[in-house]
C-alpha positions in Angstrom: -56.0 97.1 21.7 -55.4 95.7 25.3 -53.3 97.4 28.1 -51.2 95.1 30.5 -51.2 97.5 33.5 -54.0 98.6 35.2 -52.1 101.3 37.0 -52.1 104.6 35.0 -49.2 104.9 32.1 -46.3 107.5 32.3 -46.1 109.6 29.6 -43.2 110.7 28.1 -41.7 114.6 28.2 -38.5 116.1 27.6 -36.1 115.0 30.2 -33.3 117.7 31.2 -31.2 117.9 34.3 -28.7 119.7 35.8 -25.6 117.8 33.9 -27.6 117.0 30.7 -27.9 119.9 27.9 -31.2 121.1 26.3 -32.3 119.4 23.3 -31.4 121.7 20.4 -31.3 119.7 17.5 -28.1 120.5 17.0 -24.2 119.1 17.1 -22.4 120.5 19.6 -19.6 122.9 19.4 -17.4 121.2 21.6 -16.9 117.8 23.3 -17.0 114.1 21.6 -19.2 113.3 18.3 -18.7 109.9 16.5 -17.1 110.7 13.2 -17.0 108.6 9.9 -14.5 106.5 11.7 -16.3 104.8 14.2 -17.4 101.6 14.5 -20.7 101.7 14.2 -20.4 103.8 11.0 -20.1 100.5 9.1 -22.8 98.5 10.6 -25.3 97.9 7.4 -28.5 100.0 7.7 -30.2 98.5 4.7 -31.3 95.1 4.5 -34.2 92.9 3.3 -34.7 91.6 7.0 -38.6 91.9 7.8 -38.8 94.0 10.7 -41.6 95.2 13.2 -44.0 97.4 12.1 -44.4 99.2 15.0 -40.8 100.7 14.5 -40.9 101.8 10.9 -41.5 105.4 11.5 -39.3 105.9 14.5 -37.0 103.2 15.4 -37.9 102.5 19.1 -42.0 101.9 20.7 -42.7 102.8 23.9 -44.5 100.1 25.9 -47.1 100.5 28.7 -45.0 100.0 32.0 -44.7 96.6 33.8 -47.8 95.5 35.2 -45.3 93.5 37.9 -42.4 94.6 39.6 -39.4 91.9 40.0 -37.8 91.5 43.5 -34.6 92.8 44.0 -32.8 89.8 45.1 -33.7 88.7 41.1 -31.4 91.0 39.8 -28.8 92.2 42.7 -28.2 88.6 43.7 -26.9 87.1 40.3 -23.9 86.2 38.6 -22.1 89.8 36.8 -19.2 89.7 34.5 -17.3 92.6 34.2 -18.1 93.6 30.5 -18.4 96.9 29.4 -20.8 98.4 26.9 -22.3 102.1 27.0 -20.1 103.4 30.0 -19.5 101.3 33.1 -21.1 98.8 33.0 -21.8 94.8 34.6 -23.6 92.2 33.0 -25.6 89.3 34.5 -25.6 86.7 31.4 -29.6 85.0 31.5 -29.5 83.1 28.4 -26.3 83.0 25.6 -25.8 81.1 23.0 -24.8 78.1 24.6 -26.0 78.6 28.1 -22.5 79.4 29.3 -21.9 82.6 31.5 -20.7 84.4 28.7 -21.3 88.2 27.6 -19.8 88.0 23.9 -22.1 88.2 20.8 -23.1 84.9 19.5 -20.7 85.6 16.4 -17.5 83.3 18.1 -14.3 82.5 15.5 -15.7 78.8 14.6 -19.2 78.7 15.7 -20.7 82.1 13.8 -24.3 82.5 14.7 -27.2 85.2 14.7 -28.5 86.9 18.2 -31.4 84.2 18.6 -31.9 80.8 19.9 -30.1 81.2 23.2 -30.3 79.0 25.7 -30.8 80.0 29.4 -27.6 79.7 31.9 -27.8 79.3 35.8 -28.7 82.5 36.2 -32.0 81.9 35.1 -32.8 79.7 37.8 -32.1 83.0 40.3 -34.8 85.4 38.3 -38.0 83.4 37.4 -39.6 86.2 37.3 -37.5 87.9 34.5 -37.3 84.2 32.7 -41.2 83.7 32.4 -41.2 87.1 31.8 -38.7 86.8 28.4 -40.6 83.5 27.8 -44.2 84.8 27.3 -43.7 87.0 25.0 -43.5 83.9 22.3 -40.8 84.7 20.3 -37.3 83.8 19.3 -35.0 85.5 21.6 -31.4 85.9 21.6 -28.7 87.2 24.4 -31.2 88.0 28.0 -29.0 89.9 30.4 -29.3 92.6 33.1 -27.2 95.4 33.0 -25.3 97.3 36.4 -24.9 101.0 35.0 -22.7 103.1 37.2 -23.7 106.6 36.8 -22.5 109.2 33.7 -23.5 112.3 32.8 -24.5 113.2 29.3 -20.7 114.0 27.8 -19.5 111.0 29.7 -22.3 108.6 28.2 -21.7 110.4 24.4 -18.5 108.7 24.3 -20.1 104.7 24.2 -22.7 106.2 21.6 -23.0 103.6 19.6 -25.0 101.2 17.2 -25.9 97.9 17.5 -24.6 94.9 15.1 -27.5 92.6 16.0 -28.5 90.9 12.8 -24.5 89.9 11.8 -25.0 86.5 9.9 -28.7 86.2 10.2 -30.2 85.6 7.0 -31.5 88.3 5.2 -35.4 85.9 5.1 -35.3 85.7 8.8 -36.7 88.1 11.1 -34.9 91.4 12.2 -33.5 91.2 16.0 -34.0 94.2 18.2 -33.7 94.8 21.7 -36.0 95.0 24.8 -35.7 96.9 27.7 -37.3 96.7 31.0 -35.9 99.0 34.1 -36.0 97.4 37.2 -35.1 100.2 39.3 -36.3 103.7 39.2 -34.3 106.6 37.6 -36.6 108.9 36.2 -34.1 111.8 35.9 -32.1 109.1 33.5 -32.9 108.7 30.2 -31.9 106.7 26.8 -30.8 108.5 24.7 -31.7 107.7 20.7 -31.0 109.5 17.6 -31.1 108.3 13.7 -28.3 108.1 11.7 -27.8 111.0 9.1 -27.0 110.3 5.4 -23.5 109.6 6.2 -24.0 107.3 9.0 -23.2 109.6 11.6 -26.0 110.7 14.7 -28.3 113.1 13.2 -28.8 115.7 16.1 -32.6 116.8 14.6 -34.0 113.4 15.7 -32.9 113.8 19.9 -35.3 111.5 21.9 -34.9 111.2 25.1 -37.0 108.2 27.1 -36.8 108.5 30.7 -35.8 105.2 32.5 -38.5 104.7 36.0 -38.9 101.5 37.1 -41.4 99.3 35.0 -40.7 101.4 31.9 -40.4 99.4 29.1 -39.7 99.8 25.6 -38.8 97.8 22.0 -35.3 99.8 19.8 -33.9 98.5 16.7 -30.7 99.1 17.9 -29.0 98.5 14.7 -30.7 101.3 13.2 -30.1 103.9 15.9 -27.7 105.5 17.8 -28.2 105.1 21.5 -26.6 105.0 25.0 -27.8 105.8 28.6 -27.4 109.2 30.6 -27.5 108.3 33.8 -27.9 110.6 36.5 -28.3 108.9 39.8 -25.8 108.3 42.3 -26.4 104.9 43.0 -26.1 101.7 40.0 -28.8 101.8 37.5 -30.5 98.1 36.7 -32.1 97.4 33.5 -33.2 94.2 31.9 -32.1 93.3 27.4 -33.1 91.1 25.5 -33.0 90.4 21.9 -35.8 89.5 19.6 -36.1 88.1 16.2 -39.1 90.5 14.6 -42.3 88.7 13.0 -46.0 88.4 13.3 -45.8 87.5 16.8 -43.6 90.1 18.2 -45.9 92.7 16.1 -49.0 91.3 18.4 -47.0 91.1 21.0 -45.8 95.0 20.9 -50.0 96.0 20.3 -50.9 94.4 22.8 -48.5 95.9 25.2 -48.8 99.8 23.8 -50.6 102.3 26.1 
């Protein structure tokens, strides 16, 4: 197995500040918890998809961080919508489903689609960096986007907890989508936070993790399967790049070869 970066890899450890609670493994006794009415409650968990091996025993891979960082003016200097998912949030559409500026899922009233075979807008021409970037890994991608997170503490962020309904109308023989994050700026006190469902769909407190989001960290979540959204403690916007990807042998080789 290879390593992309030749600078040394952060690990990961517990990340808890002065506005985020200790991991306890428990549901709070106060404040906002999805119930069986949310949305994401009904998102199907159980499919014949294939999906990456690398996520069958937790969900999510940690990758070795960037071995590049991308310039500032590739992510500050393009086109935001103001769309919001997982707090307050800007999105800077790189490639949609018809290479319009358009943050909506690829699942439109007449033209019903899965999250793949997007096509890059005219924002890719303002990040090459981020575009060869998506583009080498060799698979199938779907909606490419950075993200502008304004800052939220961890009961703020609870309330856009959330899943993920990635794989709506792809068929059940083609490969899994999940979703790919690079940070391109550095918020190490900030984290993702991810937890599995329980049996009745609901965040299962026992299975906290907590990844914390420095620049150049990178990893791979089937968002459809868990729960996630980002705490974000910093005072200034936190920028982060997404992308979806169908799963299959490629993306399997492609996750090995970038895992510390």
């Amino acid at each position: 197995m290879t390593t992309v970066s030749a600078t040394p890899v952060r690990r990961l450890s517990p990340v808890t500040t002065r506005t985020s609670p200790p991991i306890t493994g428990r549901r709070p006794t106060d404040g906002f918890w999805p119930n069986l009415e949310h949305w994401s409650v009904a998102i199907p968990r159980v499919t014949p998809h294939p999906r990456p091996a690398a996520l069958a025993e937790h969900g999510w891979v940690q990758l070795a961080d960037a071995p590049f960082e991308v310039p500032e003016a590739e992510y500050l200097d393009l086109e935001y919508m103001d769309w919001k998912s997982g707090g307050d949030t800007n999105f800077a559409p790189i490639a949609t489903a018809d290479g319009k500026l358009d943050c909506r899922g690829f699942w439109n009233d007449g033209d019903e689609r899965p999250d793949k075979d997007a096509i890059l807008t005219s924002n890719a021409l303002r990040c090459p960096t981020i575009a060869t970037y998506v583009e080498s890994v060799g698979v199938n991608f779907g909606r490419v986007r950075t993200i502008k997170l304004e800052p939220q503490d961890h009961e703020t962020a609870m309330r856009s907890f959330h899943r993920d309904d990635n794989n709506r109308f792809n068929p059940p023989t083609d490969g899994w989508v999940v979703r790919s994050w690079l940070e391109l700026t550095d918020n190490p006190d900030s984290y993702m936070l991810l937890m599995e469902c329980g049996e009745d769909g609901t965040p299962d407190p026992a299975t906290e993790t907590r990844v914390p989001l420095h620049r150049g960290s990178r990893f791979v979540v089937d968002t459809q399967r868990l729960w996630h959204v980002v705490v974000h403690t910093g005072t200034e916007p936190r920028y982060a790049l997404i992308t979806s990807f169908e799963s299959g042998p490629t993306l399997d080789r492609w996750i090995e070869s970038q895992t510390p």
